[in-house]
TORLUMKE-283892 format. One record per atom (N, C-alpha, C): atom name; residue in one letter; z, y, x. Coordinates in nm, 2 decimals. Each point is the difference from the previous one (the first is absolute). Example, Ala and Ser with C-alpha at 12.3 -4.5 7.8 and 13.67 -1.06 7.14 Angstrom:
BEGIN
atom,rest,w,v,u
N,A,0.78,-0.57,1.32
CA,A,0.00,0.12,-0.09
C,A,0.00,0.12,0.09
N,S,-0.07,0.11,-0.04
CA,S,0.00,0.11,0.09
C,S,0.08,0.11,-0.08
//
This chain:
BEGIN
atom,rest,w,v,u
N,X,8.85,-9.36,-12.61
CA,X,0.13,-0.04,0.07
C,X,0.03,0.11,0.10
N,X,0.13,0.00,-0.01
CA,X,0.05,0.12,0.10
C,X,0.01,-0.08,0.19
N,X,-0.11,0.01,0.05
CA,X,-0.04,-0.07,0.12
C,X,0.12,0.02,0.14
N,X,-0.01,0.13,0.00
CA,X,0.17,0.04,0.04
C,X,0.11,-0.03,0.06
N,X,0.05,-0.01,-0.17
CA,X,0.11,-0.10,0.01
C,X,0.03,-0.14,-0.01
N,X,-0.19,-0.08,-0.04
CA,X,0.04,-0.12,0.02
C,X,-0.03,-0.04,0.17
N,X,-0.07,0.08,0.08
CA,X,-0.02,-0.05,0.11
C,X,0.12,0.08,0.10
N,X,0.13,0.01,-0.03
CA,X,0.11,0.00,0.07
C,X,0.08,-0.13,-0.01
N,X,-0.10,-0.13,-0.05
CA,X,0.08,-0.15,0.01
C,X,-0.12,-0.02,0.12
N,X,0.03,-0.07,0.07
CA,X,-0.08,-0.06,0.09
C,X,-0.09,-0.16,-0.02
N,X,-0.12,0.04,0.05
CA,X,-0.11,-0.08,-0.09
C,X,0.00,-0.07,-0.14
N,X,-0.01,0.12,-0.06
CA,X,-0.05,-0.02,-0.13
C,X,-0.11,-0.09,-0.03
N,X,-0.14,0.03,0.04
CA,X,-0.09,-0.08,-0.01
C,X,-0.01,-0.14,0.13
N,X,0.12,-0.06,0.03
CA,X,-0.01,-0.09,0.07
C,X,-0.03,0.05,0.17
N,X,0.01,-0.10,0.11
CA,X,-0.07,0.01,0.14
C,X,-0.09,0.00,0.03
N,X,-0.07,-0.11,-0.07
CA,X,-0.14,-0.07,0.01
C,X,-0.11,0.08,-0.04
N,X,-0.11,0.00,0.12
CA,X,-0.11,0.12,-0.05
C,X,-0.08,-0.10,-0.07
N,X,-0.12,0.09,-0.09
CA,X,-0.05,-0.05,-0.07
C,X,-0.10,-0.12,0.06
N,X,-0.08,-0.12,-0.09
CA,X,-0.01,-0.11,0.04
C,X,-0.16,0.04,0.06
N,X,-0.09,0.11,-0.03
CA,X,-0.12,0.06,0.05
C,X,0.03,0.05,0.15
N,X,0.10,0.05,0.04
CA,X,0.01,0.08,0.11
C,X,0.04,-0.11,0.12
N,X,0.10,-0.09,-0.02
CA,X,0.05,-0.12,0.04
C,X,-0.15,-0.09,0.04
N,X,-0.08,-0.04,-0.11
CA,X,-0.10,-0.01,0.08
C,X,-0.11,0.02,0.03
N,X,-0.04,0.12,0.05
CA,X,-0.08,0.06,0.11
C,X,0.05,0.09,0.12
N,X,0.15,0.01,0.00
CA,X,0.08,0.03,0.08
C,X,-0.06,-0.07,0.19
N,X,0.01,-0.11,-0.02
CA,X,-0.05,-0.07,0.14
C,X,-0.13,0.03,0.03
N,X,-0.10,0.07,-0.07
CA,X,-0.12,0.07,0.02
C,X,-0.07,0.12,0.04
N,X,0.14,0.02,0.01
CA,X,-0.03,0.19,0.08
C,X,0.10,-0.06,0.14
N,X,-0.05,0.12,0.08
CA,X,0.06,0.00,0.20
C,X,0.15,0.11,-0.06
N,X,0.09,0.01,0.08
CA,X,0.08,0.07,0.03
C,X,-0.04,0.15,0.01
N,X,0.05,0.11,-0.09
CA,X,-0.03,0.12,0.02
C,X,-0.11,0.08,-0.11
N,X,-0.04,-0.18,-0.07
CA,X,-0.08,0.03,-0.11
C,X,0.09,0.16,-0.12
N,X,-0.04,0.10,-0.08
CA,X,0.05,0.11,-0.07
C,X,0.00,-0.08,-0.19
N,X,0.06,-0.01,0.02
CA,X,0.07,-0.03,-0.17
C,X,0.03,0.14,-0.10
N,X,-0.06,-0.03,-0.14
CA,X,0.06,0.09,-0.09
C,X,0.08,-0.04,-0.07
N,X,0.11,0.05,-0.03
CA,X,0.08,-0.03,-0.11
C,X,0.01,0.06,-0.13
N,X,-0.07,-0.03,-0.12
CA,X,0.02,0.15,-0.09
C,X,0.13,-0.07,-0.12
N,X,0.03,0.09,-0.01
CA,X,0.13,-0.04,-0.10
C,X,0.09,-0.08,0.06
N,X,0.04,0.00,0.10
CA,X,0.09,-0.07,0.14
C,X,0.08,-0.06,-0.07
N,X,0.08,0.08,-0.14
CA,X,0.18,-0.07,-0.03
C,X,0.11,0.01,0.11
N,X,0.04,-0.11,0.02
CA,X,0.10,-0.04,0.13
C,X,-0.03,-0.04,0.12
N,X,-0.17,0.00,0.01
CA,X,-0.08,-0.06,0.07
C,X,-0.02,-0.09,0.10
N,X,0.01,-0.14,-0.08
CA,X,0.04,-0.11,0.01
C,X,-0.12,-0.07,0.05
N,X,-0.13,0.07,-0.05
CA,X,-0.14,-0.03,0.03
C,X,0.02,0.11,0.15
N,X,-0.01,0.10,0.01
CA,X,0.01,0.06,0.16
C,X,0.05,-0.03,0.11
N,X,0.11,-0.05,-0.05
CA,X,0.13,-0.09,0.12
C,X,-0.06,-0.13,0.06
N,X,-0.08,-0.06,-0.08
CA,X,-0.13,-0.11,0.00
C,X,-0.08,0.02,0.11
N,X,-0.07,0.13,-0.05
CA,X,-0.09,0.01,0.11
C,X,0.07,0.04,0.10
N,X,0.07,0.09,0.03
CA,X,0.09,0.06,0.11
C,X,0.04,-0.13,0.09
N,X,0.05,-0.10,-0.06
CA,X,0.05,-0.14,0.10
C,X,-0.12,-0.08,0.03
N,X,-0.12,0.00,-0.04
CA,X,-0.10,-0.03,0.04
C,X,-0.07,0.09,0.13
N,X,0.04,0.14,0.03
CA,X,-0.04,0.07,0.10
C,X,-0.08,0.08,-0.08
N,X,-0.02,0.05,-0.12
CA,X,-0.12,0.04,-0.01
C,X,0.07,0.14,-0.04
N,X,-0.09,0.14,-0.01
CA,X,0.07,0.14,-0.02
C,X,-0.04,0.01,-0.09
N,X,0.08,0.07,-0.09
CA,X,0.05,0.03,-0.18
C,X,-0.01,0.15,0.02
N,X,-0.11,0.05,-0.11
CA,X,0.08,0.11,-0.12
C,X,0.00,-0.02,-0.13
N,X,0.18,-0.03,-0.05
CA,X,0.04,0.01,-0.11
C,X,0.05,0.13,-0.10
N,X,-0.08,-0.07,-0.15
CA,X,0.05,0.16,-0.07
C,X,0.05,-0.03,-0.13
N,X,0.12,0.03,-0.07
CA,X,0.09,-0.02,-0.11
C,X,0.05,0.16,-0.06
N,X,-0.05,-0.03,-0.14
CA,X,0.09,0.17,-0.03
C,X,0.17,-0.02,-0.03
N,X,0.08,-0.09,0.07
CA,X,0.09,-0.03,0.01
C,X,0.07,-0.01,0.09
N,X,0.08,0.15,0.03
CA,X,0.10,0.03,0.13
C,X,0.12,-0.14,0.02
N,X,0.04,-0.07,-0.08
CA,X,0.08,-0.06,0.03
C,X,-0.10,-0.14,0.04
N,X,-0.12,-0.04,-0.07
CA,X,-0.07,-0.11,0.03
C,X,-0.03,0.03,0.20
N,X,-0.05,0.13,0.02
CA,X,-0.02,0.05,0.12
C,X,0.10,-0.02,0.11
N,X,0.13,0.01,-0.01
CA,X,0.12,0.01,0.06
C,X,0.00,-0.13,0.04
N,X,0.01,-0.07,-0.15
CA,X,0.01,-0.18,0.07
C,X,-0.07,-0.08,0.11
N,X,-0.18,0.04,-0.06
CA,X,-0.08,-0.03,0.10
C,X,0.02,0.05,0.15
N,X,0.07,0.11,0.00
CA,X,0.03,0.06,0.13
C,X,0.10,-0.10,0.10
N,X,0.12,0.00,-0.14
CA,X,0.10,-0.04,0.12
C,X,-0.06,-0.20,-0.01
N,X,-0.05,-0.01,-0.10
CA,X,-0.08,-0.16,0.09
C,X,-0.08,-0.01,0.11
N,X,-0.03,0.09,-0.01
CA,X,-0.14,-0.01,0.11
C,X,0.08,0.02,0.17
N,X,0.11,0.11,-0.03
CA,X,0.07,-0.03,0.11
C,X,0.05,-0.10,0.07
N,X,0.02,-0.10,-0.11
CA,X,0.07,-0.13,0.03
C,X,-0.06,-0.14,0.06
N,X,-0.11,0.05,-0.04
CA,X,-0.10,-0.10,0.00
C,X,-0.11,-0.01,0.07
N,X,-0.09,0.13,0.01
CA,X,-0.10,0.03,0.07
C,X,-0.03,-0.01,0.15
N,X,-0.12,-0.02,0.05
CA,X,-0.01,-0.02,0.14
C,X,0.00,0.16,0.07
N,X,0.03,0.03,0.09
CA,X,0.01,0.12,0.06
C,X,-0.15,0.05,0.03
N,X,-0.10,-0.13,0.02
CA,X,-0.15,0.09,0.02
C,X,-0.12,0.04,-0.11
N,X,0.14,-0.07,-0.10
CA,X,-0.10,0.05,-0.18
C,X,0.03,0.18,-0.03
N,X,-0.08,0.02,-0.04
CA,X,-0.03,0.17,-0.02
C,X,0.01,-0.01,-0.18
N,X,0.04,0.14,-0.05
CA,X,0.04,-0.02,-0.13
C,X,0.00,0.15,-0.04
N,X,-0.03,0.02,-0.16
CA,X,0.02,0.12,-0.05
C,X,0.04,-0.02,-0.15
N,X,0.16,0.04,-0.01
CA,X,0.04,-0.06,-0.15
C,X,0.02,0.14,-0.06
N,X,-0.10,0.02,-0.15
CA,X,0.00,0.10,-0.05
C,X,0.03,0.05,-0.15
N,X,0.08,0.01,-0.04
CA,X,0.07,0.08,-0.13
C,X,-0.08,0.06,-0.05
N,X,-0.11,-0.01,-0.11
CA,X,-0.10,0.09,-0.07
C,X,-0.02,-0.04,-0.07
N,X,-0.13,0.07,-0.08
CA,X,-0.09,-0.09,-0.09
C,X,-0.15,-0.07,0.04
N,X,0.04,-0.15,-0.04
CA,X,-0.14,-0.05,0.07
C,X,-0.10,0.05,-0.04
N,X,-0.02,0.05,-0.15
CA,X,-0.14,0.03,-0.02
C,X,-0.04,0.10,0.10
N,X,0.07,0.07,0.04
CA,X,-0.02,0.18,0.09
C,X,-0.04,-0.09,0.18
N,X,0.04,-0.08,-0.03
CA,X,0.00,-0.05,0.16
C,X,-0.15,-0.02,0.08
N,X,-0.08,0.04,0.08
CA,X,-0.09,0.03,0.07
C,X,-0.06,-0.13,0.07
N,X,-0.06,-0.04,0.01
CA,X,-0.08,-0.12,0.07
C,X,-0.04,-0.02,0.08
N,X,0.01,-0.01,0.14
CA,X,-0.09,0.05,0.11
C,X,-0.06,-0.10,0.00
N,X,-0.13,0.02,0.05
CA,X,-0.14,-0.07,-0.03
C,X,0.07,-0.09,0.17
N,X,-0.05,-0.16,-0.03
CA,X,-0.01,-0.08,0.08
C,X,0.12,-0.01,0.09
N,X,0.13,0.06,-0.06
CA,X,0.10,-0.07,0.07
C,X,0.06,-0.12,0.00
N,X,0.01,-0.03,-0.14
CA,X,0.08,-0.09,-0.06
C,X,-0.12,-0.16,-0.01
N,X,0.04,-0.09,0.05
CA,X,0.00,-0.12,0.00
C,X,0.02,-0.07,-0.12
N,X,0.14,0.04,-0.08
CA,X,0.05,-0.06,-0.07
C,X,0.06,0.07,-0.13
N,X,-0.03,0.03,-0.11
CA,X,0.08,0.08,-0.12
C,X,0.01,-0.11,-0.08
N,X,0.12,0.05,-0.02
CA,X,0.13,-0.09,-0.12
C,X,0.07,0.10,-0.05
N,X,-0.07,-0.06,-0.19
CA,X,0.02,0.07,-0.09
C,X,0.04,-0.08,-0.12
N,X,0.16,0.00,0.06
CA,X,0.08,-0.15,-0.16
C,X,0.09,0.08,-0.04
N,X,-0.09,0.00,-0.14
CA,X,0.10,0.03,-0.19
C,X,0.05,0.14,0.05
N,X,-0.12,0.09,0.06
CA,X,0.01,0.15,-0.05
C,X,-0.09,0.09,-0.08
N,X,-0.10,-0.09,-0.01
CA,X,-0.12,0.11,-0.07
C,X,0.01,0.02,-0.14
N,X,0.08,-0.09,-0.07
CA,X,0.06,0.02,-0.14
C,X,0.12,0.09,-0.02
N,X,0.03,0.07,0.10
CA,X,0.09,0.11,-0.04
C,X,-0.09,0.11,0.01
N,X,-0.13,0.03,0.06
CA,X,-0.11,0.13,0.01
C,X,-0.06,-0.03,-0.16
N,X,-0.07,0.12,0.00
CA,X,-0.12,0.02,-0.09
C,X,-0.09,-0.09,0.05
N,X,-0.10,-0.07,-0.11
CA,X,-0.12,-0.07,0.06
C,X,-0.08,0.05,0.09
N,X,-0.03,0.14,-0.07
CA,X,-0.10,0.07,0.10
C,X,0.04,0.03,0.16
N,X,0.10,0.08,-0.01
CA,X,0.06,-0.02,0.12
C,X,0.01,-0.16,0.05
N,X,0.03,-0.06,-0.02
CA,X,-0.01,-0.17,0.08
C,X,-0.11,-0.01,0.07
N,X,-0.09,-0.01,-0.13
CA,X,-0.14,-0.01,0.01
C,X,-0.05,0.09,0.11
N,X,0.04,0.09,0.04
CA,X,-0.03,0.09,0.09
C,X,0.02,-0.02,0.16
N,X,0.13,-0.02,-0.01
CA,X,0.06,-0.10,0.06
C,X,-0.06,-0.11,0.10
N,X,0.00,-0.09,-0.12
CA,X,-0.07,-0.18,0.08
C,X,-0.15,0.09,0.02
N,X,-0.03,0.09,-0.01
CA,X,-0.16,0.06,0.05
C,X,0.01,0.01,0.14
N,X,0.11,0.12,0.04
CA,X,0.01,0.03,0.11
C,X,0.01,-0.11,0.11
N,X,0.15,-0.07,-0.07
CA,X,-0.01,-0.13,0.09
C,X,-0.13,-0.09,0.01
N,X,-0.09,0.02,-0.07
CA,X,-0.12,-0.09,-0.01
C,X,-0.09,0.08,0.18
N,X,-0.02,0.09,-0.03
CA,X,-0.06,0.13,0.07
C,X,0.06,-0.02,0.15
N,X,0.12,-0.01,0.04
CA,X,0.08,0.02,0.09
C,X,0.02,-0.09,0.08
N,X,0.06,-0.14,-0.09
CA,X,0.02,-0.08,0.11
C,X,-0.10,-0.02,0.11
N,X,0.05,-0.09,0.10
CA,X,-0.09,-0.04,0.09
C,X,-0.12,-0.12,-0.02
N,X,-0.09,0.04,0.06
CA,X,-0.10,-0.18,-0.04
C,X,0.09,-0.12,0.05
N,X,0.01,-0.08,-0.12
CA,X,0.06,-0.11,0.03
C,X,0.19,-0.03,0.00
N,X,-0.01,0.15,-0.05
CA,X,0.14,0.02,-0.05
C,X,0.05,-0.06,-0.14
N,X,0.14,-0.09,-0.07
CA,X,0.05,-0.03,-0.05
C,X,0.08,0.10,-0.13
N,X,-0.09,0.01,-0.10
CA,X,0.06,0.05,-0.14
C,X,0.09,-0.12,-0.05
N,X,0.17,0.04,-0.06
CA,X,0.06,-0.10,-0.04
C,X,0.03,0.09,-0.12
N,X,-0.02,-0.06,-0.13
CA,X,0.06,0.06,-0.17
C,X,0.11,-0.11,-0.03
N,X,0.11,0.03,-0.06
CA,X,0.01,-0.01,-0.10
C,X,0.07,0.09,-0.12
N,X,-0.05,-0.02,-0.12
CA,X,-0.01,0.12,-0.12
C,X,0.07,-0.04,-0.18
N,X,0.04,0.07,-0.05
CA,X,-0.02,-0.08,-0.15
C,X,-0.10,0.01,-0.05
N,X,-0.03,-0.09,-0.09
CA,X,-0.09,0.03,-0.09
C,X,0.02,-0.02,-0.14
N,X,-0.10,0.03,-0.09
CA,X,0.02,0.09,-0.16
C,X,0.03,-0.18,-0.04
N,X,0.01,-0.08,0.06
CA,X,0.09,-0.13,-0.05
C,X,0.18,0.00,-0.04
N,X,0.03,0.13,0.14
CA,X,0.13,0.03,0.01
C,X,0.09,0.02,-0.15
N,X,0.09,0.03,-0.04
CA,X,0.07,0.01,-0.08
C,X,0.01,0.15,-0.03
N,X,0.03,0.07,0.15
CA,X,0.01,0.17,0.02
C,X,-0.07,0.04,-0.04
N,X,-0.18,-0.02,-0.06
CA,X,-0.06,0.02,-0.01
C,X,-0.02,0.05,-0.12
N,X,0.08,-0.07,-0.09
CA,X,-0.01,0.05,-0.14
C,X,0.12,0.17,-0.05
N,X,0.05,-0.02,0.14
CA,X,0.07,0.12,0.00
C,X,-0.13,0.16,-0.02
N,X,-0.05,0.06,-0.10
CA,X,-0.07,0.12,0.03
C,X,0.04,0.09,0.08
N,X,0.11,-0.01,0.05
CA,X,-0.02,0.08,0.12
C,X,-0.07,-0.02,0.14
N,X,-0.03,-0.15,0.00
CA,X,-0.05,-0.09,0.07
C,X,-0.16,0.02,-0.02
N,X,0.00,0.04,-0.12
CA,X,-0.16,-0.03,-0.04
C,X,-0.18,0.09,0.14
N,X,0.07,0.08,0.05
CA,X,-0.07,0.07,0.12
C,X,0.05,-0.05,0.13
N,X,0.05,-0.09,-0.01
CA,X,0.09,-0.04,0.17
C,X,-0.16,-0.10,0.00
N,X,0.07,-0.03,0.14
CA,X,-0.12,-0.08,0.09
C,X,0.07,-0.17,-0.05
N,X,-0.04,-0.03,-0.12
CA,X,0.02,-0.15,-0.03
C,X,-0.18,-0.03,0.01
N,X,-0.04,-0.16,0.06
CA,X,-0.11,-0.04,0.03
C,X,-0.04,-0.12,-0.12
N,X,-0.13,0.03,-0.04
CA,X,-0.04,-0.06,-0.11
C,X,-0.07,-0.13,0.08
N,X,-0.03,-0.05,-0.07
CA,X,-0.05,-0.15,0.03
C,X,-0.13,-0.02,0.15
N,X,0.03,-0.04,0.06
CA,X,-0.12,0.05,0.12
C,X,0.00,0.10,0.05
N,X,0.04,0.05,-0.03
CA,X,-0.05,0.21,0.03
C,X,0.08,0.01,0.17
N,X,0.08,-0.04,0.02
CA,X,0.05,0.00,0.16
C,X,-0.13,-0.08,0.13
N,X,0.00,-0.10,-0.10
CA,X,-0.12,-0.06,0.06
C,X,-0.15,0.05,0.04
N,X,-0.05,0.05,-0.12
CA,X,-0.11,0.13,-0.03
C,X,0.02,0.09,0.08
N,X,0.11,0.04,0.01
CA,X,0.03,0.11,0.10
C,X,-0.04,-0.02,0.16
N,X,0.03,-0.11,0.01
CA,X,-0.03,-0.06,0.15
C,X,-0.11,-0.07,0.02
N,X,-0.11,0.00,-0.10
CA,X,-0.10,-0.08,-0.01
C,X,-0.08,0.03,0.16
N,X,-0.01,0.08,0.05
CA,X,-0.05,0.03,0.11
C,X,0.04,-0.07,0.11
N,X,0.13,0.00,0.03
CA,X,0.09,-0.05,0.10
C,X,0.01,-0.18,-0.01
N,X,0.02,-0.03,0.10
CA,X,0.04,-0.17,-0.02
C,X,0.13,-0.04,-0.05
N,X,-0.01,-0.09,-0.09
CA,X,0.12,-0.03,-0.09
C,X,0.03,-0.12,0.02
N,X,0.12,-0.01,0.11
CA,X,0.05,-0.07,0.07
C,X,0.12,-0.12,-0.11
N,X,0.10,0.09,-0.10
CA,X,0.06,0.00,-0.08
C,X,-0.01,0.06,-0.13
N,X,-0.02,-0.07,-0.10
CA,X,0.04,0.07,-0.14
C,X,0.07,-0.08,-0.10
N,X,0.13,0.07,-0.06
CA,X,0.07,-0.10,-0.15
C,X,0.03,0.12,-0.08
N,X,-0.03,-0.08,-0.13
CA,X,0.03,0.08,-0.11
C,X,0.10,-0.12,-0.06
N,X,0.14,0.06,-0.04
CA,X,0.10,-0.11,-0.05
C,X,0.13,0.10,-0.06
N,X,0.05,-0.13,-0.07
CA,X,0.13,0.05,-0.08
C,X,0.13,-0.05,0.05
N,X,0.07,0.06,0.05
CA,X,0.13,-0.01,0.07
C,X,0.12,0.00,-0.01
N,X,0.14,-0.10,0.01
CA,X,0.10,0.05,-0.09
C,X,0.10,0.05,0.11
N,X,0.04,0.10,-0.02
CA,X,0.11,0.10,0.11
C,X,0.14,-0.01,-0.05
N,X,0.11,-0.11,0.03
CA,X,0.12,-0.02,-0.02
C,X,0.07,0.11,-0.03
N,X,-0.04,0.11,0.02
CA,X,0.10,0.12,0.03
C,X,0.00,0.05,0.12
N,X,0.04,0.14,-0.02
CA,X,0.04,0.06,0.15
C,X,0.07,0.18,-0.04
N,X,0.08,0.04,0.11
CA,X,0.06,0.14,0.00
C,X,-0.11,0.08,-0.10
N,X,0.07,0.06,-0.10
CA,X,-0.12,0.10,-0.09
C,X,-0.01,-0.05,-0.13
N,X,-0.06,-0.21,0.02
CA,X,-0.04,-0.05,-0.10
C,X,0.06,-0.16,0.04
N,X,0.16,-0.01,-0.10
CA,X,0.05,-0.07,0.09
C,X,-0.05,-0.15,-0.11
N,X,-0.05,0.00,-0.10
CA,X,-0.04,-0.09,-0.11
C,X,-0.13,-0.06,0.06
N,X,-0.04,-0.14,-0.03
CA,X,-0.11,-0.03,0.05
C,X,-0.08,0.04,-0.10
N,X,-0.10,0.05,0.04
CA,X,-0.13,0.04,-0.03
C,X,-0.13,-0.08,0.07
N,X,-0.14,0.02,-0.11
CA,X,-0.11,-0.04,0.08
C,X,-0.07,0.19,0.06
N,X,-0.09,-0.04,0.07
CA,X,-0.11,0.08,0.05
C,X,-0.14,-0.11,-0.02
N,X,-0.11,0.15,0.00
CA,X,-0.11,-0.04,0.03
C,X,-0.05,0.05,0.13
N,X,-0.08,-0.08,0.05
CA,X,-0.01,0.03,0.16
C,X,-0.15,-0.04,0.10
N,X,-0.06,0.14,0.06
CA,X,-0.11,-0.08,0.05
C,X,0.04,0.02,0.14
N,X,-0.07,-0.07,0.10
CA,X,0.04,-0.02,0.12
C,X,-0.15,-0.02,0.07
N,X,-0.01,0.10,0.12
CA,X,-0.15,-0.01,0.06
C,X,0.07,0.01,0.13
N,X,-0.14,-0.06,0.12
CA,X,0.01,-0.02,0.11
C,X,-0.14,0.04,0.07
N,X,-0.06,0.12,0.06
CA,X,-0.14,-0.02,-0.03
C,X,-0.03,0.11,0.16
N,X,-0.10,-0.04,0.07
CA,X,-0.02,0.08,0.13
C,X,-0.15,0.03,0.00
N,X,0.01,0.13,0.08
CA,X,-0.11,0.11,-0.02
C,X,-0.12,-0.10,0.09
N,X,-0.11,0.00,-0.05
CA,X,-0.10,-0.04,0.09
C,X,-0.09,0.09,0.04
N,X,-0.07,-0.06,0.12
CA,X,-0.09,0.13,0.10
C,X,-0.06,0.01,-0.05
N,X,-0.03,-0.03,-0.18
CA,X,-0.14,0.09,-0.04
C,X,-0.01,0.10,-0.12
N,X,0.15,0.02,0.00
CA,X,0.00,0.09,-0.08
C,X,-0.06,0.14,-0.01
N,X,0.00,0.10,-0.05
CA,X,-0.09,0.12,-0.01
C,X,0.11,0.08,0.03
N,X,0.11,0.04,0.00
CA,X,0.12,0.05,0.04
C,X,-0.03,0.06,0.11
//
């Protein structure tokens, strides 16, 4: 989908941040550093932002970028700190023990696996002890899936998100099939396949 020009309509993917971030939101202090990867219109940052908490957001989408900008204007508290960034997430740097909180919804299926996989490493590596991993991803349940051009993207096989986190405490996990009414791009309802994790770094990790 040409991301673009669908995100010159205003919220596309809805207001409401996802139902993982919402609740553990009242569990961090004010000031807490949030990641955003694959931001969109960032509807999940604007979240944290009205909670007090400081965001860096990153989208390879100049127009998804703009929007989040001029929301955050509108909405944001004056003592939240912010860095909204136009790139590529895979290229994007980690700084060890800033972030509190990384949220990562329905971007890792547009990377290569390896790259993903490379990815949710870093973030594994980086976050803080006791910091908040939020996924969610397609998986080879999806329909896109059977597209071969799809066939090297980051779709997650049965468990394997889970496995991935076997170390970390696993707060949330669903594996499910989903029906998506339509939306800009793909205006026909369709299903997805979909896993969804919730899972925070414990102090005994080897990291």
């Amino acid at each position: 989908m040409k991301y673009d020009e669908i995100y010159k309509k205003d919220f596309v993917w809805g207001k409401d941040a996802n139902v993982y971030l919402q609740k553990i939101a009242p569990d961090f202090c004010v000031g807490t550093w949030c990641l955003d990867i694959g931001c969109g219109q960032g509807r999940d940052s604007i979240f944290m932002l009205k909670n007090g908490f400081n965001v860096d957001a990153i989208d390879c989408s100049i127009e998804g970028i703009r929007k989040l900008k001029t929301y955050a204007t509108e909405t944001r508290p004056e003592s939240s700190k912010s860095n909204f960034i136009c790139g590529d997430v895979g290229n994007f740097i980690i700084k060890k023990n800033k972030y509190k909180i990384v949220n990562i919804i329905n971007v890792l299926h547009f990377l290569d696996k390896n790259l993903a996989l490379e990815l949710i490493d870093d973030v594994k590596k980086n976050i803080q002890t006791g910091g908040h991993v939020l996924i969610s991803n397609f998986t080879t349940k999806d329909p896109s899936f059977k597209n071969s051009k799809n066939k090297l993207k980051c779709f997650f096989k049965l468990n394997e998100l889970k496995n991935l986190f076997c170390d970390f405490e696993l707060i949330e996990y669903e594996e499910k099939i989903v029906m998506d009414k339509g939306h800009l791009g793909k205006e026909q309802a369709h299903h997805h396949g979909i896993v969804s994790l919730l899972a925070k770094r414990p102090s005994f990790t080897n990291n």
